[in-house]
C-alpha positions in Angstrom: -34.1 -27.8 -13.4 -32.4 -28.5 -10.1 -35.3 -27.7 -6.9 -34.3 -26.0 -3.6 -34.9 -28.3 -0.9 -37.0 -26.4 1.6 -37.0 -22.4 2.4 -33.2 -21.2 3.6 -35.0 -20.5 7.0 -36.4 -24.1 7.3 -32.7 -25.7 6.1 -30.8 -23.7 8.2 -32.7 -24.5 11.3 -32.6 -28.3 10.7 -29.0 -27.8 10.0 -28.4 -25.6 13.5 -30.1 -28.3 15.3 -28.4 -31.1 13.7 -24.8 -29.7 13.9 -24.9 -27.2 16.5 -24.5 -24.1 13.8 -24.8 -21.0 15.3 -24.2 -18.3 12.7 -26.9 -17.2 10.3 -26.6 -16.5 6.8 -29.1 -15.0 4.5 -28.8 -15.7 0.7 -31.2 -13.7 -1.5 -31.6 -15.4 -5.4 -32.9 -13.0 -7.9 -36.0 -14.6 -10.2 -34.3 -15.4 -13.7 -35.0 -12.5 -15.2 -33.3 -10.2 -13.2 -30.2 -8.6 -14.7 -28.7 -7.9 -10.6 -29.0 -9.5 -7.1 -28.2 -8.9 -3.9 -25.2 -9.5 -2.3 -25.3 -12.7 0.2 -25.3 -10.8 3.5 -24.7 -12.3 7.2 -25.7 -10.4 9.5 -24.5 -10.9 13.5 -22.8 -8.7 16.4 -21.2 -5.4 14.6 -22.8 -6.0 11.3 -25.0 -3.2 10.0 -28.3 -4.7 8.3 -28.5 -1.3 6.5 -25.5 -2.2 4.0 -26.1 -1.3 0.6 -26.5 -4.1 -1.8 -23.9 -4.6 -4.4 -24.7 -5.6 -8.1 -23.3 -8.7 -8.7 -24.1 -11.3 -12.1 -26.9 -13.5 -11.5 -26.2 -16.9 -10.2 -26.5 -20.1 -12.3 -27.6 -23.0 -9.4 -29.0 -24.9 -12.4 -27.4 -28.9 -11.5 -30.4 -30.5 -14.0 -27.6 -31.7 -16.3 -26.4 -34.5 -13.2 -29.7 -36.4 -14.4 -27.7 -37.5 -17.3 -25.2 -39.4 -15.1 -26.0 -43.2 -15.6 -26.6 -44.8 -12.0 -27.6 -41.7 -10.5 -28.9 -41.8 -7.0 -29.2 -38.1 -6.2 -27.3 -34.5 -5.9 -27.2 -31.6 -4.3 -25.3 -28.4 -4.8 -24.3 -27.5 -1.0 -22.6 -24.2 1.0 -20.0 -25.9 3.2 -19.8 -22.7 5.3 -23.8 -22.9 6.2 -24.9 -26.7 5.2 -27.0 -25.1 2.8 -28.4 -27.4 0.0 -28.9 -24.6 -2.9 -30.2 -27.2 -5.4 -31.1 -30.7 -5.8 -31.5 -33.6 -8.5 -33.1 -36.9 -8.3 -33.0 -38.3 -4.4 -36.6 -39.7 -4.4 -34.9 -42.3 -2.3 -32.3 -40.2 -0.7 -32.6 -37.6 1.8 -30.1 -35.0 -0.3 -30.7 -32.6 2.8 -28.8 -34.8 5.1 -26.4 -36.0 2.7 -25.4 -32.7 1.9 -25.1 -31.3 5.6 -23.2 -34.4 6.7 -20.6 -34.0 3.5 -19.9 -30.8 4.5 -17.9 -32.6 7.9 -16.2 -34.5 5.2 -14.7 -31.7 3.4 -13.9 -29.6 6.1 -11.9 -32.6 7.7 -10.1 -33.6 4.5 -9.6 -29.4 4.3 -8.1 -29.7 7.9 -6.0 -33.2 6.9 -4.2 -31.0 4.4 -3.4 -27.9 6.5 -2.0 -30.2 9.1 0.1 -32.1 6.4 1.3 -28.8 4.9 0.5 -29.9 1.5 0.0 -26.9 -0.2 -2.9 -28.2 -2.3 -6.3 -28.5 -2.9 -8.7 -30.8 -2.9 -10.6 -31.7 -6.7 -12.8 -34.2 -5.8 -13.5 -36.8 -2.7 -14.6 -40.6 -3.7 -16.4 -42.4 -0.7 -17.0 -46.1 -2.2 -19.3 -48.0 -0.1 -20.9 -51.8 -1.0 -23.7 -50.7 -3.4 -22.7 -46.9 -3.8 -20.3 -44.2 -5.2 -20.7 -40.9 -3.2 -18.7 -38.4 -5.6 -17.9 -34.8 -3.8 -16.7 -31.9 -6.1 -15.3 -28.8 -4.2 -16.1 -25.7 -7.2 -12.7 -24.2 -8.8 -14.1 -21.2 -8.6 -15.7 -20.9 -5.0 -14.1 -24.2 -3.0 -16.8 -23.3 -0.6 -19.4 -24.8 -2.4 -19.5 -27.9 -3.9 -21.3 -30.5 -5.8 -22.5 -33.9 -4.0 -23.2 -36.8 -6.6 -24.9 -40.6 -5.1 -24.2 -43.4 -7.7 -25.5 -46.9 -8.3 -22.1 -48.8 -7.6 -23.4 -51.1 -10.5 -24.8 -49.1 -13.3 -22.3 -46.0 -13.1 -19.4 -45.3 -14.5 -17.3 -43.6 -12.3 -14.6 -42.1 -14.6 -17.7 -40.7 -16.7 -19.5 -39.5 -14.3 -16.4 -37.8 -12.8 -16.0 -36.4 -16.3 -20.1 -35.0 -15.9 -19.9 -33.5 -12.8 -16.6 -30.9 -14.1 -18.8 -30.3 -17.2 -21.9 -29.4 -14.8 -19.6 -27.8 -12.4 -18.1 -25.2 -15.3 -22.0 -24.2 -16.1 -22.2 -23.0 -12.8 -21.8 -19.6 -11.8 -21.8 -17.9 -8.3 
């Protein structure tokens, strides 16, 4: 089962400091049992805290499945509007906190590369190959704002598989 890395309160802090994040965002996640949640709420300047709560399904964070990838370093399932890791696998040797916050520059400057090209596309996934690594980033179909973040082994993965593992994980999900 995929771990939250820290309380929101405690990640979003070290996030704000890091990046200079000013807005706060709240996100409420039922127990597993529980057949509603909350809606996320952000509250700020003209915002009414007393908003009633809308039943929504519960949400399915669960990333356990990435374990299976061969060469697996560590992943994280992250918010790209808050820098919010909302799950983690593996990482013993990777600080998936960081990782995640820092890939959420990446995808909001390849996001910005394609508005200014007028490209009228999307982005499915981002592959950073470095000497001894694969960093695989997976924006969700169905909410682009989060996205999967996968660290491989350059020499024990197989890329095209693992590709082919993080869609699988990625349809499990559900937000």
């Amino acid at each position: 089962m995929s771990k939250p890395k820290g309380d929101a309160t405690s990640v979003l802090a070290k996030f704000s400091e890091r990046f200079g994040l000013v807005q706060k965002h709240v996100i409420t996640i039922p127990p597993a049992n529980s057949k509603t949640r909350p809606i996320n709420q952000s509250f700020g300047a003209g915002q009414n805290s007393n908003s009633k709560a809308k039943k929504e399904p519960n949400m399915s964070l669960d990333i356990s499945k990435l374990s299976e990838i061969k060469g697996l370093l560590g992943a994280c399932l992250v918010d790209s509007d808050t820098g919010l890791v909302l799950g983690t696998e593996g990482g013993s040797k990777f600080d998936l906190e960081t990782a995640g916050a820092a890939n959420v520059e990446v995808v909001r400057a390849k996001l910005q590369a394609i508005e200014a090209l007028k490209l009228n596309d999307t982005i499915e996934d981002i592959l950073i190959t470095l000497g001894k690594q694969f960093h695989l980033v997976r924006p969700l179909d169905k909410n682009p704002n989060i996205f999967v973040y996968v660290a491989l082994d350059k020499k024990t993965a197989n890329l095209g598989l693992a590709r082919l593992q993080v869609k699988a994980v990625e349809e499990t999900l559900s937000l």
